[in-house]
VOKETI-403514 format. One line per 2 residues: number of its first residue (from 1); for each residue x, y, z of N, C-alpha, C, O. Coordinates in pm, 1 decimal, decimal comma. Atoms other than C-alpha are relative to their C-alpha. Layout:
BEGIN
NUM) X/Y/Z/X/Y/Z/X/Y/Z/X/Y/Z | ...
# end
This chain:
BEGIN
1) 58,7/-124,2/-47,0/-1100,7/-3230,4/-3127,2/-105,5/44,3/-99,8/-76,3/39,4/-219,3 | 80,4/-75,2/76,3/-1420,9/-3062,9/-3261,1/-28,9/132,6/42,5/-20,8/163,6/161,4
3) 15,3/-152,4/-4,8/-1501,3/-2690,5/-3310,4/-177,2/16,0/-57,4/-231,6/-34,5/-155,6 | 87,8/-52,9/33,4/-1827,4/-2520,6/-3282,2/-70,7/125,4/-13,9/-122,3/151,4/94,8
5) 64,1/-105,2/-48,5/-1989,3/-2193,8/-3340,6/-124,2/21,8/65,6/-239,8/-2,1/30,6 | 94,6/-29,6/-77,0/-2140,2/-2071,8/-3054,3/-21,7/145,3/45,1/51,1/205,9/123,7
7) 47,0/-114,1/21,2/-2340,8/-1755,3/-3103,0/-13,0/61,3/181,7/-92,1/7,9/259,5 | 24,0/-76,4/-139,6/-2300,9/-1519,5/-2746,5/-41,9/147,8/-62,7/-21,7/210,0/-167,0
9) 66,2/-175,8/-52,6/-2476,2/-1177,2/-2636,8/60,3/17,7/125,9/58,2/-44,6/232,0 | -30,7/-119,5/-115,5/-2337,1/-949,6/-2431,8/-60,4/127,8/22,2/-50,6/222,5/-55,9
11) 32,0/-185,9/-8,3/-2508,7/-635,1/-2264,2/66,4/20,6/155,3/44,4/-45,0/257,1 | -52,8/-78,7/-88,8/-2326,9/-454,3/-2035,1/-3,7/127,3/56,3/39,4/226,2/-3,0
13) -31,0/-161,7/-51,9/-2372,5/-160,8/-1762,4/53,6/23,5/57,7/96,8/-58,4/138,8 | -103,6/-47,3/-88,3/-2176,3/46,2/-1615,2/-68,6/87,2/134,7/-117,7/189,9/87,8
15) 85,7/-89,2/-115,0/-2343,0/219,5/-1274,8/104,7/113,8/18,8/214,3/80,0/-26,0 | -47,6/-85,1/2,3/-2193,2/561,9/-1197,1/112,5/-40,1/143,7/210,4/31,7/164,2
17) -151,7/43,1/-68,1/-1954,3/379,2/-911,3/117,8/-32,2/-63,8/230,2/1,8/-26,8 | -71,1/83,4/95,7/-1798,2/185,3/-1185,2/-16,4/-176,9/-38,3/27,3/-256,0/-121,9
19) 8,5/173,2/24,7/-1939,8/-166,0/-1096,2/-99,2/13,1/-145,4/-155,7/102,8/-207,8 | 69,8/44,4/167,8/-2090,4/-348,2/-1419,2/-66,3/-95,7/35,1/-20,4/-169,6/122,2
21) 141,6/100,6/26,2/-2400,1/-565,2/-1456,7/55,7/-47,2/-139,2/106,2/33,6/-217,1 | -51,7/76,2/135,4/-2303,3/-815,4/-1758,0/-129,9/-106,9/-35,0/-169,0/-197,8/38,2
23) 135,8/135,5/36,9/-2596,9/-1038,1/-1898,4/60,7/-55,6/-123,0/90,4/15,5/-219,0 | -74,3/113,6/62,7/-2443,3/-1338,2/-2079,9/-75,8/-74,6/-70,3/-58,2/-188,3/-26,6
25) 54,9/104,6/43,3/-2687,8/-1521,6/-2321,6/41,7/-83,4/-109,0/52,6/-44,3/-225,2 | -71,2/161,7/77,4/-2561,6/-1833,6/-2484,2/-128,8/-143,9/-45,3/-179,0/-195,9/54,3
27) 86,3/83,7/13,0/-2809,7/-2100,8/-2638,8/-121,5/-7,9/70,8/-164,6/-106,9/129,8 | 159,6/-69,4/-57,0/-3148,2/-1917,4/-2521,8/34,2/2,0/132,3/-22,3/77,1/211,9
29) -13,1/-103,6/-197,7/-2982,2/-1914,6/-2150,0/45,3/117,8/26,0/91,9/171,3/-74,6 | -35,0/-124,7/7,0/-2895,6/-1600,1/-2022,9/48,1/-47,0/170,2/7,0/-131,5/249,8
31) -29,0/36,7/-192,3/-2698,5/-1566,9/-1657,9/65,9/171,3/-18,6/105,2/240,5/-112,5 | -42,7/-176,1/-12,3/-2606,7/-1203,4/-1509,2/82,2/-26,0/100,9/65,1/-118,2/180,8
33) -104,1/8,9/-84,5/-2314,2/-1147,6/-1322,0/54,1/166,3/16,0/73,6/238,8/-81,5 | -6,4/-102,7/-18,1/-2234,1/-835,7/-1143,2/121,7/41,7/54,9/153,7/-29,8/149,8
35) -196,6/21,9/-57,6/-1833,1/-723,0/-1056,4/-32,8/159,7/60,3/-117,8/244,1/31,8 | -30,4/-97,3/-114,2/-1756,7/-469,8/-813,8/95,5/130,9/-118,8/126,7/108,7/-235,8
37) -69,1/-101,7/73,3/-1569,5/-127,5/-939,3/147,5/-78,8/-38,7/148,9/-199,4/-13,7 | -51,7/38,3/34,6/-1239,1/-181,5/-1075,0/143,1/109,1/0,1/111,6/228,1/2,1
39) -55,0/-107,9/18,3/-921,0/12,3/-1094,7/51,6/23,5/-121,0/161,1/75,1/-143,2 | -64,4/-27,4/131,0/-906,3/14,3/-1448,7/10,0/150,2/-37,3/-58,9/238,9/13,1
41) 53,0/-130,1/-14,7/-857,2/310,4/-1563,4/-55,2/71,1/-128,8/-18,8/16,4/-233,0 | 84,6/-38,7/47,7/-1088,9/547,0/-1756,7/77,4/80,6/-133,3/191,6/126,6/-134,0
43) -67,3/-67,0/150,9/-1016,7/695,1/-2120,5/32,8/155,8/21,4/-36,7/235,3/84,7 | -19,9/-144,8/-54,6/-810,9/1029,3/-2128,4/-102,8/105,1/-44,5/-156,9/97,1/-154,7
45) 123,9/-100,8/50,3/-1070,0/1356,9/-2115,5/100,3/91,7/-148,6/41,1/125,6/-251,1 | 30,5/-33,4/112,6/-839,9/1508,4/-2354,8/110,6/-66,8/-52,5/230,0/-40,8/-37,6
47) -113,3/58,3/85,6/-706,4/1233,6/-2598,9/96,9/111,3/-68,4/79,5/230,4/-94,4 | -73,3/18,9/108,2/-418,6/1230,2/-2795,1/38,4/-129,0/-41,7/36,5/-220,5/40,7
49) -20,7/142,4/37,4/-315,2/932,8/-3023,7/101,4/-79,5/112,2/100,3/-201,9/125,5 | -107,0/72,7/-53,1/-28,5/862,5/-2788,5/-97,6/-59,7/124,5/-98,7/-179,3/153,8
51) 34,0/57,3/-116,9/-266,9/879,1/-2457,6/-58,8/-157,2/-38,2/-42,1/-260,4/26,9 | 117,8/75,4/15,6/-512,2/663,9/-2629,9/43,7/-122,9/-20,5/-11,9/-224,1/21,9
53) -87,0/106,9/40,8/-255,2/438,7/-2773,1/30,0/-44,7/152,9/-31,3/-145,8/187,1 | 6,6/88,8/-145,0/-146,5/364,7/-2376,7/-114,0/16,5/74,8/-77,1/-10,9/189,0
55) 126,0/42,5/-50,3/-498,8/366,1/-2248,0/-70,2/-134,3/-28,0/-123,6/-206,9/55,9 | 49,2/125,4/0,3/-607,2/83,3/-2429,0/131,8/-105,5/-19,6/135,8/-228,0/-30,8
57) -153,1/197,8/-82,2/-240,7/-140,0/-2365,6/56,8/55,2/120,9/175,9/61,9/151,5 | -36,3/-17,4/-145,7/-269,8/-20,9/-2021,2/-36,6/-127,9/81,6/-11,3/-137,0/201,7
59) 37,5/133,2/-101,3/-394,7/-363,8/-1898,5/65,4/-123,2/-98,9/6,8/-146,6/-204,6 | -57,5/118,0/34,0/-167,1/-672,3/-2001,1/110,0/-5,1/-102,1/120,8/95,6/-172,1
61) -88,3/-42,9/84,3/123,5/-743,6/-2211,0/-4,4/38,3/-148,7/-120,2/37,6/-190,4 | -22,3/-49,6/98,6/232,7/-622,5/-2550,4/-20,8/93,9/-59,3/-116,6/162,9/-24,5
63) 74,9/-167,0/8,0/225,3/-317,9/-2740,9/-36,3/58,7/-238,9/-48,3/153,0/-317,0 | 7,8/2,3/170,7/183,6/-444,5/-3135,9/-147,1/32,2/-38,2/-248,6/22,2/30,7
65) 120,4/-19,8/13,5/-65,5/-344,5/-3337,0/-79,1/-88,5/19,2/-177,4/-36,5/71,9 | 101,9/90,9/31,3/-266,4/-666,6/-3365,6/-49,4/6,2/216,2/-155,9/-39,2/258,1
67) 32,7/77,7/-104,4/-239,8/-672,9/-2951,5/-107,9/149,1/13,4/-190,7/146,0/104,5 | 61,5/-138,3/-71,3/-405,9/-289,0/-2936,6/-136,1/-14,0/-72,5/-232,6/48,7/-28,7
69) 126,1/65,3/78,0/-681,8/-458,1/-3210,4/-94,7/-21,4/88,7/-198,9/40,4/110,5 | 88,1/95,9/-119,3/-804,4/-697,9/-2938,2/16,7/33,5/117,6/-8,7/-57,4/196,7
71) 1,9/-61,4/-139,7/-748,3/-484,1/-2624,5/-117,9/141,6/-52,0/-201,1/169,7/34,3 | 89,2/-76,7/22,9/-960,6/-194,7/-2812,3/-154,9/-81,3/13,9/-240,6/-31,7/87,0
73) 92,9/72,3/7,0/-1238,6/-489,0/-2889,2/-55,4/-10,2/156,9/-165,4/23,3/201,0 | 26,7/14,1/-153,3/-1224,2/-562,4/-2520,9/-59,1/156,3/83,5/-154,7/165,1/160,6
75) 31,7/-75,2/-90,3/-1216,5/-212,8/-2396,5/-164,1/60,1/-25,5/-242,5/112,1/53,9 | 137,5/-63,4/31,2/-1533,2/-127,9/-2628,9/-122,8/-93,3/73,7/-244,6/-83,8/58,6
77) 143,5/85,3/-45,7/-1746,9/-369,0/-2452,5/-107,3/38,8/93,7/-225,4/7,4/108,0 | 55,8/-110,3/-146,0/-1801,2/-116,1/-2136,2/60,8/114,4/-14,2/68,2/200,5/73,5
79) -31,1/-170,2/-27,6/-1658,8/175,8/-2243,5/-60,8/102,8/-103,3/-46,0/85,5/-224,3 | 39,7/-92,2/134,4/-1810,8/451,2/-2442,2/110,8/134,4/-26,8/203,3/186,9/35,1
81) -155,3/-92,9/55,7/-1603,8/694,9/-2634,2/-27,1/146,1/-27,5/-115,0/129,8/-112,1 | 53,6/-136,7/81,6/-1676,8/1060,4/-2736,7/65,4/4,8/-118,1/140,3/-83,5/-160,0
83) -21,0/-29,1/116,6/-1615,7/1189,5/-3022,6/165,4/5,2/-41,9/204,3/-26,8/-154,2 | -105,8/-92,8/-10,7/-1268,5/1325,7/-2962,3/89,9/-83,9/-0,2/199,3/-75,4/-56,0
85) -136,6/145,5/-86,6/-1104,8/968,3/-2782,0/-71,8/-78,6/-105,8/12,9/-166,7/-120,4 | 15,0/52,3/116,5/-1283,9/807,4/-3085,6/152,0/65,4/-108,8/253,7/-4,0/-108,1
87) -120,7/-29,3/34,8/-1012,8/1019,9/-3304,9/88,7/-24,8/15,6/165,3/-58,0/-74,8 | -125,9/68,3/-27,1/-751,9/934,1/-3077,1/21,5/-83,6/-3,5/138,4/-122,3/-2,9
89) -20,9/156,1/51,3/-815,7/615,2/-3138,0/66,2/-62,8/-145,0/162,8/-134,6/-170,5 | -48,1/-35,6/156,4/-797,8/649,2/-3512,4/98,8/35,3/-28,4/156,5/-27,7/-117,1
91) -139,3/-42,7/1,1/-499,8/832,3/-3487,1/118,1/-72,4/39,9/225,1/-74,9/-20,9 | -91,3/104,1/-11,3/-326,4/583,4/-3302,9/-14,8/-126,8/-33,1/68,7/-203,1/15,4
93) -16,9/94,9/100,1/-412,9/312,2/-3510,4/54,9/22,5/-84,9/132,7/-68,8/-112,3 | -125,1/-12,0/101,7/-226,8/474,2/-3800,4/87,3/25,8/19,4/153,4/68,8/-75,2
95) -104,1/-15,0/-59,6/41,4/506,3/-3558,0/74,2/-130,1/-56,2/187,4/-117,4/-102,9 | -92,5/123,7/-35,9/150,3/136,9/-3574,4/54,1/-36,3/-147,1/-4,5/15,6/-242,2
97) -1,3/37,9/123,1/327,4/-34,1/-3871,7/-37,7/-123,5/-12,1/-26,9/-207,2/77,5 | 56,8/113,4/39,3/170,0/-297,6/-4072,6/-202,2/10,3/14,9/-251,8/-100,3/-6,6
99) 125,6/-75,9/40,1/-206,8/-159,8/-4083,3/-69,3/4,2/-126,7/-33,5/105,7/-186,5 | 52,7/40,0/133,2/-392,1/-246,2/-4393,3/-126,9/93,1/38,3/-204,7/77,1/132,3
101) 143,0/-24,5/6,3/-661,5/-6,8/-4479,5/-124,2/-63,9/-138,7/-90,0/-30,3/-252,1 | 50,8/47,0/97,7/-958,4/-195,8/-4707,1/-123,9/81,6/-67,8/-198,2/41,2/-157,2
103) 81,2/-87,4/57,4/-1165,5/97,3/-4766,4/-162,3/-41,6/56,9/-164,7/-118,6/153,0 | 107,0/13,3/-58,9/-1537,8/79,0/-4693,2/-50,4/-178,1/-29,4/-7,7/-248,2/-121,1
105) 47,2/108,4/-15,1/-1723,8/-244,3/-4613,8/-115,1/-10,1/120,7/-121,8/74,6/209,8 | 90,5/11,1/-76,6/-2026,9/-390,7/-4426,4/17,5/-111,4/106,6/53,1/-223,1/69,0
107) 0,9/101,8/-80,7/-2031,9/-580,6/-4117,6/-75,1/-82,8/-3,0/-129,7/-102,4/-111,6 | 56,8/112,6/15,3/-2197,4/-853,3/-4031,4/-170,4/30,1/59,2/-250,8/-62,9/63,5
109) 138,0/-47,8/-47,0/-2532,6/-673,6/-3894,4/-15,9/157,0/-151,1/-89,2/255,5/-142,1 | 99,7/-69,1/104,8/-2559,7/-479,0/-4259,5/83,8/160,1/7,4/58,4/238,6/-83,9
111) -3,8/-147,2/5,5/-2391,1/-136,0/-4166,9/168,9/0,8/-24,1/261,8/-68,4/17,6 | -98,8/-90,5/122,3/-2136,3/74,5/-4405,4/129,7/26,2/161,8/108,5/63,9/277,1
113) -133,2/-74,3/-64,2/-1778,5/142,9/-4234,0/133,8/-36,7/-59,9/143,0/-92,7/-169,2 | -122,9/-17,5/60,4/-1426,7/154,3/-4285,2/82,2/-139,0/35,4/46,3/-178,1/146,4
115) -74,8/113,7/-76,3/-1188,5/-169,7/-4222,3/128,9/54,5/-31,5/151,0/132,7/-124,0 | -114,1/15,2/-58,3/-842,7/-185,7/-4095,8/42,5/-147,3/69,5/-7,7/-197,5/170,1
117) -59,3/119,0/-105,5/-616,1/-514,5/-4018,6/89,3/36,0/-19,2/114,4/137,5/-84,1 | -56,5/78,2/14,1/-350,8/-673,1/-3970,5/53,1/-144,5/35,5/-14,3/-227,2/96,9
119) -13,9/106,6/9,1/-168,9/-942,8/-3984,8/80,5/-71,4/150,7/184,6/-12,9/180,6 | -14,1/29,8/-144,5/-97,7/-1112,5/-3635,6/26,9/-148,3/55,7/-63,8/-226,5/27,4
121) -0,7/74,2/-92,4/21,1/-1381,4/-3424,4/-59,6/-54,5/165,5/-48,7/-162,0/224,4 | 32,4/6,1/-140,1/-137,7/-1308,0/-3081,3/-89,5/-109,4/34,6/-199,4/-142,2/-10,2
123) 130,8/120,7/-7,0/-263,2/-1599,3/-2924,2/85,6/-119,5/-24,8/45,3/-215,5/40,8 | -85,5/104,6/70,6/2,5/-1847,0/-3085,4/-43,3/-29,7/-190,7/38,8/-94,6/-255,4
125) 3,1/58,0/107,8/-166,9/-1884,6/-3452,8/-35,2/74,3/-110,7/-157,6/86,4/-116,3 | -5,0/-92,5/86,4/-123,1/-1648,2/-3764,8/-90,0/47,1/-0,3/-164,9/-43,8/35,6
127) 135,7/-32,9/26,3/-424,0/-1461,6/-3810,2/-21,8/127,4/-23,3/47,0/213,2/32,0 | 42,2/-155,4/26,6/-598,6/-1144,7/-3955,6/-103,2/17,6/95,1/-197,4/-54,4/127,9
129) 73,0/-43,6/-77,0/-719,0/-921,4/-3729,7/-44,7/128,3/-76,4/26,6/197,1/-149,5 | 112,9/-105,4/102,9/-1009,4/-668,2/-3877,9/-82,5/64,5/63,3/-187,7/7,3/91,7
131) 110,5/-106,1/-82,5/-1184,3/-374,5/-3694,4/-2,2/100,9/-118,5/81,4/152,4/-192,7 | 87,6/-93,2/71,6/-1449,0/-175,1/-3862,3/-87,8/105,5/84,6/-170,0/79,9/172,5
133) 40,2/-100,1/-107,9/-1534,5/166,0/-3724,1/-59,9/55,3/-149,4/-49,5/34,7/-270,3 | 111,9/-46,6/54,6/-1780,9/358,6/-3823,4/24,9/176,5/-45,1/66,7/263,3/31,6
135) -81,7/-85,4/99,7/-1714,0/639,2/-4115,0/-44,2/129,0/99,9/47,8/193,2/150,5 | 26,4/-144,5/-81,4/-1878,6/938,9/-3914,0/19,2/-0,3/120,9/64,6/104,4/167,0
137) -23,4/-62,4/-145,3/-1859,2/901,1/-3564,4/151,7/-20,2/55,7/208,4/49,3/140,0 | -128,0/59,7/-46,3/-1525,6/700,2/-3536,4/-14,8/-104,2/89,9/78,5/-166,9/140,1
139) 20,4/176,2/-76,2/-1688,6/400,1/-3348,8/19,3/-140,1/5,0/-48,9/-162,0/-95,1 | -53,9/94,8/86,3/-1571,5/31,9/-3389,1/-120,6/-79,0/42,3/-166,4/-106,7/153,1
141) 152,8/48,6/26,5/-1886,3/-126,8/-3511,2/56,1/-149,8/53,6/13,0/-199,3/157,8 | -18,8/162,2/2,1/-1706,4/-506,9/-3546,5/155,6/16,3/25,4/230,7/112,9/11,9
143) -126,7/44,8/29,4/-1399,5/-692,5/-3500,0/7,4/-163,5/-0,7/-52,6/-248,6/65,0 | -12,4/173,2/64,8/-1284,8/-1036,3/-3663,3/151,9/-31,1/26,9/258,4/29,7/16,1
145) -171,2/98,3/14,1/-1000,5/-1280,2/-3613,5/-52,3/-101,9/-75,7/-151,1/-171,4/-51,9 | -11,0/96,7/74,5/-939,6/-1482,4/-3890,8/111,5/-78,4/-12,9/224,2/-28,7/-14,7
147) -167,9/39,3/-19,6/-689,1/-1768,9/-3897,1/56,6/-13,4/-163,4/-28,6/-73,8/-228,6 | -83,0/-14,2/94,1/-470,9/-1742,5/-4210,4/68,5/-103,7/-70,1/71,3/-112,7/-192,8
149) -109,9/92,9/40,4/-232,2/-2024,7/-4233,1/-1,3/-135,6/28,6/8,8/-235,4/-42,8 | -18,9/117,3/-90,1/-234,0/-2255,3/-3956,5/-130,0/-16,3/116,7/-161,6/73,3/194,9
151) 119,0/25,1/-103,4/-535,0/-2403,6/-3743,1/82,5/-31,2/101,9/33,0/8,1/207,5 | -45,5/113,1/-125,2/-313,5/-2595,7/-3502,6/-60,9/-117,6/41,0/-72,1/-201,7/-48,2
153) 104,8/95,0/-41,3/-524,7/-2840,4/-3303,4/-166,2/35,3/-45,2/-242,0/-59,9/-64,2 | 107,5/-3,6/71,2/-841,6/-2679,2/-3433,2/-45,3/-74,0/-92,8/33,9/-84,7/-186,5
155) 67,2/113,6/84,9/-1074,7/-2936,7/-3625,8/-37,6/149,2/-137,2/-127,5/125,7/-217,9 | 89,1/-135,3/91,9/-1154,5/-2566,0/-3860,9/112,7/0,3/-152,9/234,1/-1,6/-132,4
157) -45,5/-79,2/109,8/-1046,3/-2484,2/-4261,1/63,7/111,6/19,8/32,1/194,9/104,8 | -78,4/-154,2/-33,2/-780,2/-2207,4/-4310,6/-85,3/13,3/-133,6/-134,4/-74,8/-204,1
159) 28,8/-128,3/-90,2/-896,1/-1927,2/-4366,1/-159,3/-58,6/74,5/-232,3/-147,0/29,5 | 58,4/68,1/-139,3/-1127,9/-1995,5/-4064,1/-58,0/151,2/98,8/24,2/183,2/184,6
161) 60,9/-73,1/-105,7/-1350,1/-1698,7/-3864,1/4,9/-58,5/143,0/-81,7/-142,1/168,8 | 30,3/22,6/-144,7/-1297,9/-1752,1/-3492,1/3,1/69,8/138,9/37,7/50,3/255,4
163) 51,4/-98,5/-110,8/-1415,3/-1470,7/-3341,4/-24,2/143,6/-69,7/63,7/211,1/-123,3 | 42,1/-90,5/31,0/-1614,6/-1204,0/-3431,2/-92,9/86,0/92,6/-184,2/23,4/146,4
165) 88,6/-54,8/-65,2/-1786,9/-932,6/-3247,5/-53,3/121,6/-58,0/0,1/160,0/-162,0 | 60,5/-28,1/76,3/-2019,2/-699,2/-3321,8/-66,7/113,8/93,7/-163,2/85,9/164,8
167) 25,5/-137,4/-106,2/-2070,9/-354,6/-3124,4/-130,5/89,3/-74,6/-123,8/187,2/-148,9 | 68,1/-124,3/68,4/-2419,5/-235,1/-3203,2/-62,9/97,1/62,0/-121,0/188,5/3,6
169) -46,1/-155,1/-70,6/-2429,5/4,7/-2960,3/42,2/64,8/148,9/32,9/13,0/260,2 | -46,2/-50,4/-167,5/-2306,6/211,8/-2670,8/-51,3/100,8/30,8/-119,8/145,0/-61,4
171) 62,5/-97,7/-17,5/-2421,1/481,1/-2519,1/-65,4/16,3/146,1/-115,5/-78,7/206,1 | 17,6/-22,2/-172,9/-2498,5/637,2/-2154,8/-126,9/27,4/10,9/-183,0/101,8/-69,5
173) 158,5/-32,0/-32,0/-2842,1/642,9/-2016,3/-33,2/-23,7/127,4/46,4/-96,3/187,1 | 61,2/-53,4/-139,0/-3034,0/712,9/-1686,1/-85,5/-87,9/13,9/-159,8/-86,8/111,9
# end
């Protein structure tokens, strides 16, 4: 088996029905794909850590921290946050146990924020999981899975990046 990094873009809109326009570019191609509304459902108007905590592990199993890591990553891709369900977010991240805070650090596009992992299995193979939100607004700029221990069938070095994303921005517009 061989492993390669392959650099993707994602932009995503949301139309005021709820369907989403997704433009996918991968090795200078780009393909758009457009999905119908959805019944996911929408972030509470007025968080608390608990709503926020079951808002984003309202779609699929588990309810550990590392799985609310990579269901937040996911939900930030089309959802924007205010200020407020940003907090509740925050708040219920220091809900869970096992939460490492590393104090400030820069992502991988250059900009200042805060990191938070831990340490995780999801998926089948040890790994640190690392979201960096952003010190003033409460936004999560990046998130990384790193594998730790064990590659498995992966041709990759431990410790090993295999998957990083990189939220540089959201925001509603007309």
């Amino acid at each position: 088996m061989t492993s390669e990094v392959v650099p993707q873009s994602y932009e995503t809109w949301q139309q005021p029905d709820g369907s989403t326009r997704q433009v996918q570019t991968s090795n200078g191609t780009s393909t758009t794909d457009d999905f119908p509304s959805t019944d996911r459902p929408d972030p509470p108007d007025a968080p608390t850590p608990a709503s926020m905590k079951q808002w984003v592990l309202s779609q699929g199993d588990g309810t550990g921290a590392g799985v609310f890591l990579n269901r937040l990553n996911e939900r930030s891709l089309d959802t924007v946050l205010t200020p407020q369900q940003s907090a509740g977010i925050l708040r219920a991240l220091a809900s869970f146990d096992g939460i490492e805070y590393h104090g400030g650090v820069q992502d991988r596009s250059g900009r200042t924020g805060l990191a938070f992992s831990v340490e995780f299995d999801f998926g089948g193979l040890p790994k640190k999981q690392t979201a960096i939100f952003d010190p003033d607004t409460g936004k999560l700029l990046a998130y990384e899975e790193m594998l730790t221990e064990d590659a498995g069938e992966l041709n990759v070095r431990i410790p090993s990046v295999t998957e990083y994303t990189t939220h540089l921005s959201s925001s509603y517009s007309n």
